[in-house]
C-alpha positions as CSV (number, residue, x, y, z in Angstrom):
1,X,-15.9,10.2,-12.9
2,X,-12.0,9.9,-13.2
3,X,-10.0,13.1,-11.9
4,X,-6.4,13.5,-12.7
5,X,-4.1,15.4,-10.1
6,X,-6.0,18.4,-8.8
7,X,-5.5,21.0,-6.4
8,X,-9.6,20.6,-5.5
9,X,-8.9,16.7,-4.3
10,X,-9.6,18.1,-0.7
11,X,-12.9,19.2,-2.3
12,X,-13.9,15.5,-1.8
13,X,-13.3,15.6,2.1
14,X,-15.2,19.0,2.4
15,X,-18.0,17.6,0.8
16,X,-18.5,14.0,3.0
17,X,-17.8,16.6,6.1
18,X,-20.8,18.4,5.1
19,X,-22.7,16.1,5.1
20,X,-25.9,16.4,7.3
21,X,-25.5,13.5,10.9
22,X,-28.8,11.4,11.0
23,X,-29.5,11.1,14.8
24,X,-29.7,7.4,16.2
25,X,-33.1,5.5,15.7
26,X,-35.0,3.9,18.2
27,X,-33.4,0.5,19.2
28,X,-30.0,1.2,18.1
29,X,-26.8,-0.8,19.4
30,X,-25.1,1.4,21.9
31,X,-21.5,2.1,20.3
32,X,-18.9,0.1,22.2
33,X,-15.5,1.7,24.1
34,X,-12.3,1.3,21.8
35,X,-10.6,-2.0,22.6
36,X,-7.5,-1.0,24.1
37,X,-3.9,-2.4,22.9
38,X,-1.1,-1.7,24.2
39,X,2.0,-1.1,22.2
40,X,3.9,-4.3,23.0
41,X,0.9,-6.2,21.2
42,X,1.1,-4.0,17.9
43,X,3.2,-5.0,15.1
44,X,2.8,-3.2,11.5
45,X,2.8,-5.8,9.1
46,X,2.0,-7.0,5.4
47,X,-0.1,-9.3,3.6
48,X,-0.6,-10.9,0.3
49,X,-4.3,-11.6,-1.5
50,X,-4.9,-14.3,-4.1
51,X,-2.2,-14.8,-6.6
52,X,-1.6,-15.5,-10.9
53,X,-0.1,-18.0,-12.3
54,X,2.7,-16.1,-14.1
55,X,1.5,-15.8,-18.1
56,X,3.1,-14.1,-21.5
57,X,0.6,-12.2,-21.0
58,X,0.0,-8.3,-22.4
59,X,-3.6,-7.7,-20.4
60,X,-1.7,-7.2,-16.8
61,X,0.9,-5.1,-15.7
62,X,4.0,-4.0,-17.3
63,X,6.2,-6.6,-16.2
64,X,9.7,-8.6,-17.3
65,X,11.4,-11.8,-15.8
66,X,14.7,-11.9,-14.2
67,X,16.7,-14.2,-12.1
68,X,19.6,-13.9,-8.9
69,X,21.9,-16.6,-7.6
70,X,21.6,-16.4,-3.7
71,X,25.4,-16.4,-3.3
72,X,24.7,-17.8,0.4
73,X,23.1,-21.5,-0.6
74,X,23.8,-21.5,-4.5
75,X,20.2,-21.2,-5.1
76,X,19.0,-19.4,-8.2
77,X,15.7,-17.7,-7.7
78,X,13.4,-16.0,-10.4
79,X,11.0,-13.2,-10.1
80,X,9.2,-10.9,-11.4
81,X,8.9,-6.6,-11.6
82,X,7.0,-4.3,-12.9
83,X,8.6,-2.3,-15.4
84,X,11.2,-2.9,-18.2
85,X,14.1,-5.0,-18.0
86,X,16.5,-2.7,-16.3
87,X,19.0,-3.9,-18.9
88,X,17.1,-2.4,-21.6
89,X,17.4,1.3,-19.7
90,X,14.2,2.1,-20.8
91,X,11.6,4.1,-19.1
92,X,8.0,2.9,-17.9
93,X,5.0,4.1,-16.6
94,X,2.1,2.4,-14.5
95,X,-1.1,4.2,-13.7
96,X,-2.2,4.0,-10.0
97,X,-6.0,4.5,-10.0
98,X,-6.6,6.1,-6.8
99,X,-9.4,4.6,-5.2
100,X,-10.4,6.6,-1.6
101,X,-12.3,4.0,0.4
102,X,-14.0,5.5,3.4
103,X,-14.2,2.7,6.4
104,X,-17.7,3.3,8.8
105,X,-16.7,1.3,11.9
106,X,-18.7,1.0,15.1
107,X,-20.3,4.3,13.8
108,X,-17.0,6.1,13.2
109,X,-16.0,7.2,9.8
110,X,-12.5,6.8,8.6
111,X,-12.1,9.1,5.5
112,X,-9.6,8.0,3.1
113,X,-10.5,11.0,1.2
114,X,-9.2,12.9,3.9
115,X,-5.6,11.9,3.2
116,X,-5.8,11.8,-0.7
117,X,-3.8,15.2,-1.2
118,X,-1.2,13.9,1.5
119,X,-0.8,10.5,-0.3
120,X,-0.3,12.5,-3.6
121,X,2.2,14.8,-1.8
122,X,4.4,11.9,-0.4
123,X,7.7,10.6,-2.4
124,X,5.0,7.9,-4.0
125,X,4.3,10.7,-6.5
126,X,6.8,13.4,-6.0
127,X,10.4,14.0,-7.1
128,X,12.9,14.0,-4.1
129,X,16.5,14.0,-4.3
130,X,18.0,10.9,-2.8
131,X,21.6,11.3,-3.5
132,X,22.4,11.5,0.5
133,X,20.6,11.6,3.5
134,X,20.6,13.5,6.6
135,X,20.3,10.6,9.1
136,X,20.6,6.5,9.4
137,X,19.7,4.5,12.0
138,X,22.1,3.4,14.4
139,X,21.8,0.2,14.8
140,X,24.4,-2.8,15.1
141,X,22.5,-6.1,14.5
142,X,20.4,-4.7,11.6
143,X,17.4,-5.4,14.1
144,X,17.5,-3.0,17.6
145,X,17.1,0.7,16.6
146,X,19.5,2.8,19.0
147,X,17.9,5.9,17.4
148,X,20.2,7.9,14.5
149,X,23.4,8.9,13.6
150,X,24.9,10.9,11.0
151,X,23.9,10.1,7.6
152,X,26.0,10.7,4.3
153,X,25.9,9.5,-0.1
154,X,22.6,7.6,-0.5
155,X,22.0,7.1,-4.3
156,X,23.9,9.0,-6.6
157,X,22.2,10.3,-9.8
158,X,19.0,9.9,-8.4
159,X,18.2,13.7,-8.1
160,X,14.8,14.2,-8.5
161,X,12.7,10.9,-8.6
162,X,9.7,9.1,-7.2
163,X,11.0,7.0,-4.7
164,X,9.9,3.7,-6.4
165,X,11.9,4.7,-9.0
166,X,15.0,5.6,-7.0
167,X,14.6,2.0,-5.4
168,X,14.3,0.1,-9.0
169,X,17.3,2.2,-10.3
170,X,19.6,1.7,-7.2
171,X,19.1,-1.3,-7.0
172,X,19.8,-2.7,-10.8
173,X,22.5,0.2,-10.7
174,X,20.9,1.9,-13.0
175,X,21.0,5.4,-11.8
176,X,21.8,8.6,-14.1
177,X,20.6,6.2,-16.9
178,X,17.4,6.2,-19.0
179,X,15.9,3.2,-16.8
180,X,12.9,4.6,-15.0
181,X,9.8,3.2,-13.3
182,X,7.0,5.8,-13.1
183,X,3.9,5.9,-11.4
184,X,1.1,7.9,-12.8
185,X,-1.8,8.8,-9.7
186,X,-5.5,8.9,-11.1
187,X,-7.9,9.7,-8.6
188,X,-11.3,8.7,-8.5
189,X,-15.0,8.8,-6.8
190,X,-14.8,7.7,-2.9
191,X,-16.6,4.3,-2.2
192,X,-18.3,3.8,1.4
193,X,-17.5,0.6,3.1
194,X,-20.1,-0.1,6.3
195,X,-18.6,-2.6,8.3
196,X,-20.9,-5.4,10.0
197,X,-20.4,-5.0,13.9
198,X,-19.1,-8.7,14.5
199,X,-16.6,-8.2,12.1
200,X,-14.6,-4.8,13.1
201,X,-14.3,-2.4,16.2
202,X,-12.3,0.2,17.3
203,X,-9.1,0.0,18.6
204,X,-7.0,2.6,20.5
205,X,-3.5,2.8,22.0
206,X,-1.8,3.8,25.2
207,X,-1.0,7.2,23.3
208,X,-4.7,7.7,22.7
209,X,-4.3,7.2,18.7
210,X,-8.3,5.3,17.4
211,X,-8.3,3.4,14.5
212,X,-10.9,1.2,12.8
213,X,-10.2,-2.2,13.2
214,X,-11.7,-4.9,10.4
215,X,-11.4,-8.6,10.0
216,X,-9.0,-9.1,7.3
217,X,-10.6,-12.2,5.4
218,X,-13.3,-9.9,5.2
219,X,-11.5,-7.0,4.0
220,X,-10.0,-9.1,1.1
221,X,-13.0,-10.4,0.0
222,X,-14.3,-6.6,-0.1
223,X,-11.4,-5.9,-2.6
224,X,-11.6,-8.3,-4.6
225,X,-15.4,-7.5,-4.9
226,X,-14.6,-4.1,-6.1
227,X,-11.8,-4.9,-8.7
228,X,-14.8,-6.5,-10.1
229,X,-17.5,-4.2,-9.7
230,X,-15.5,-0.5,-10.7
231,X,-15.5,-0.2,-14.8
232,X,-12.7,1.8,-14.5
233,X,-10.9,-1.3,-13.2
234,X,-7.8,-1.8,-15.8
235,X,-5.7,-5.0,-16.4
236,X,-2.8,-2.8,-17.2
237,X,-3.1,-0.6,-14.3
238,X,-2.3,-1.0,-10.7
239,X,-5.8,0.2,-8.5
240,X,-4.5,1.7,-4.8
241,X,-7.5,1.5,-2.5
242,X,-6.3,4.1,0.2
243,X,-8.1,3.7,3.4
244,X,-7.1,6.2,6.7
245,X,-6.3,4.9,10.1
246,X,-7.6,1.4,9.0
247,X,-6.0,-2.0,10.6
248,X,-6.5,-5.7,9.6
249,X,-6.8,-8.5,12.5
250,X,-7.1,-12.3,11.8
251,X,-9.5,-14.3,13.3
252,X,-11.9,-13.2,15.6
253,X,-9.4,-10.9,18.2
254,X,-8.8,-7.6,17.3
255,X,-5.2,-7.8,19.3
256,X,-3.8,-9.7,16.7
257,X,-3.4,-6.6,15.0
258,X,-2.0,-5.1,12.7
259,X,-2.1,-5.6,9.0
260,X,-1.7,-2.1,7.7
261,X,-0.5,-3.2,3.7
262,X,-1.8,-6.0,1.2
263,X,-0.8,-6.2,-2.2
264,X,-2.3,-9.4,-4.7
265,X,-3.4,-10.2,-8.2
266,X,-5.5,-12.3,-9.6
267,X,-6.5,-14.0,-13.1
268,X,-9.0,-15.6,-15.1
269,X,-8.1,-19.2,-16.0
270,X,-9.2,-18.6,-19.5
271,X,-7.2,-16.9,-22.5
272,X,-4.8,-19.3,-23.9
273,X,-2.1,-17.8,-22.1
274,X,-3.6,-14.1,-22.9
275,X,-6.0,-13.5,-20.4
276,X,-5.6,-10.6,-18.0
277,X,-3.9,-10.6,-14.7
278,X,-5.2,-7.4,-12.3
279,X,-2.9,-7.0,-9.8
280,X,-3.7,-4.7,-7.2
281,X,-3.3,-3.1,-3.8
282,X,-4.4,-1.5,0.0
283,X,-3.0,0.8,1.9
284,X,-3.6,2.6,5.3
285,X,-2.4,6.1,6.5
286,X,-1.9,6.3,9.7
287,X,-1.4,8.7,12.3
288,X,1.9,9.3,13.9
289,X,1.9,7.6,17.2
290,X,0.0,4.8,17.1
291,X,2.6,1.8,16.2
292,X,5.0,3.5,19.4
293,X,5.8,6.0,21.2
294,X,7.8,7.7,18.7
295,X,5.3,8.9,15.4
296,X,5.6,5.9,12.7
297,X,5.7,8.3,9.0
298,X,2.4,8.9,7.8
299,X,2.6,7.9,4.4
300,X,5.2,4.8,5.6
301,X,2.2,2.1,5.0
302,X,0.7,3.6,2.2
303,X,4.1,3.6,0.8
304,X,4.9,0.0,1.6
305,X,1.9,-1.3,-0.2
306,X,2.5,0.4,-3.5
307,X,6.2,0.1,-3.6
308,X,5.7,-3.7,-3.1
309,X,3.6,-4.1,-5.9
310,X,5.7,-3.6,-8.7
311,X,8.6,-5.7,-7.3
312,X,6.1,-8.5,-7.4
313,X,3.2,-7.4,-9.0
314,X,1.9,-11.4,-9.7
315,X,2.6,-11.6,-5.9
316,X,3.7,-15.7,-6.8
317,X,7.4,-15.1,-7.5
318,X,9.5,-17.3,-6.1
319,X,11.8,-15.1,-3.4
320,X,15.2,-14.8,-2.2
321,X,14.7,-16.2,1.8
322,X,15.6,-12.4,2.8
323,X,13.3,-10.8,1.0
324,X,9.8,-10.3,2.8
325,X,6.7,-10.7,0.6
């Protein structure tokens, strides 16, 4: 069942809270301590899964093809976004099928469904006004934060916009104009991911923050299963599996950690140029506190992931060398 925005999403929490604990049967693996990382051995980080060959094709995404000249090297590089040609100053709207995906690791439940209403709070979903800011960071190579400094103008004539949309406008110039780039939140039934003990454990930092750590290639082969399996699955939608306090490590050691974001697509290699292209994307929230010292926004992955969807939703577009994928 498909719910639209609701005050009664927490309803969904309260419900997988209630339900009853089955005690441990005979025989059962004894749950294992946290692996313990410190914080100079976490890095927040993205990924990418599968990829489309980019098609004229109507069954994916609302998308349009553009190109830049990288004024450094002469290089002109194509891409594509989600959206309407900015030129066109039309507006757009993508639905974001909500998918809550609660993680069992080692025993331990990590609810996505308990950070549904938060997600749909966040500027994902929510008019903010962007036209200045408080605070920047203060910073002189572009790299070392020295903390922040007094802010100032931000992006005029962006006064009450999703912050995807506030990106897209700003950065075709296309604010106070009829350009827009909306995204519409559909939330549905939770999905219960068990994962196998060689493949995930828990991990926990100096600050005492736990999260659920799972083997990536794993992971992505999970996703793709479901963008298969869920009829409500849409070509012309972008699906959002929200996961809470949920980390991707390559290989086999859980320190090289952390994957917190992937976005992909993929396509059938049938349709005559018209088959249909489901791009998609994961995202974690995390707690405050577990990337450093100093609390890392709660919404700040699940943000990333959905944001870099649409500015390259086939995931395959060729990129300018600063822009990370």
């Amino acid at each position: 069942m498909t719910h639209l925005i609701a005050p009664k999403l927490t309803l969904l929490a309260r419900l997988m809270l209630a339900l009853p604990l089955l005690a441990p049967a005979a025989g059962a693996e004894t749950a294992r301590a946290p692996v313990a990382v410190p914080f100079a051995a976490i890095h927040a980080s993205s990924a990418t899964v599968g990829g489309a060959r980019v098609l004229p094709t109507t069954r994916t995404v609302a998308h349009w093809f553009g190109t830049a000249r990288n004024p450094h090297n002469g290089v002109t590089y194509g891409f594509n976004m989600a959206g309407a040609d900015p030129a066109l100053e039309t507006s757009t709207t993508v639905t974001a099928d909500i998918v809550p995906v609660n993680v069992v690791v080692d025993g331990q439940a990590f609810r996505g469904t308990d950070v549904v209403q938060p997600v749909l709070d966040s500027p994902l979903f929510t008019n903010q006004d962007y036209t200045s800011t408080p605070l920047v960071t203060n910073t002189l190579d572009g790299t070392t934060n020295h903390g922040f400094t007094t802010g100032g103008p931000l992006s005029g004539g962006n006064t009450s916009n999703q912050l995807e949309d506030a990106t897209m406008r700003s950065q075709f110039d296309k604010q106070g104009t009829g350009y827009h780039l909306l995204l519409r939140p559909v939330v549905h039934d939770p999905i219960t991911i068990v994962v196998p003990r060689n493949l995930g454990t828990l991990l926990q930092t100096p600050g005492g923050v736990v999260a659920g750590g799972v083997n990536i290639s794993w992971a992505a082969t999970r996703i793709l299963n479901l963008n298969g399996s869920l009829g409500y699955i849409d070509p012309a939608h972008l699906p959002v599996y929200l996961t809470n306090n949920v980390m991707l490590y390559s290989g086999t050691d859980p320190g090289n950690c952390c994957v917190v974001g992937v976005h992909g697509a993929t396509g059938s290699g049938h349709g005559n140029g018209n088959q249909p292209v489901q791009t998609f994307a994961w995202a974690s929230y995390v707690t405050p506190g577990f990337f450093t010292r100093s609390p890392l926004g709660r919404c700040r992955t699940s943000t990333h992931s959905a944001t870099r969807s649409p500015n390259g939703p086939m995931t395959r577009s060729s990129r300018t060398p600063w822009s990370r994928g």
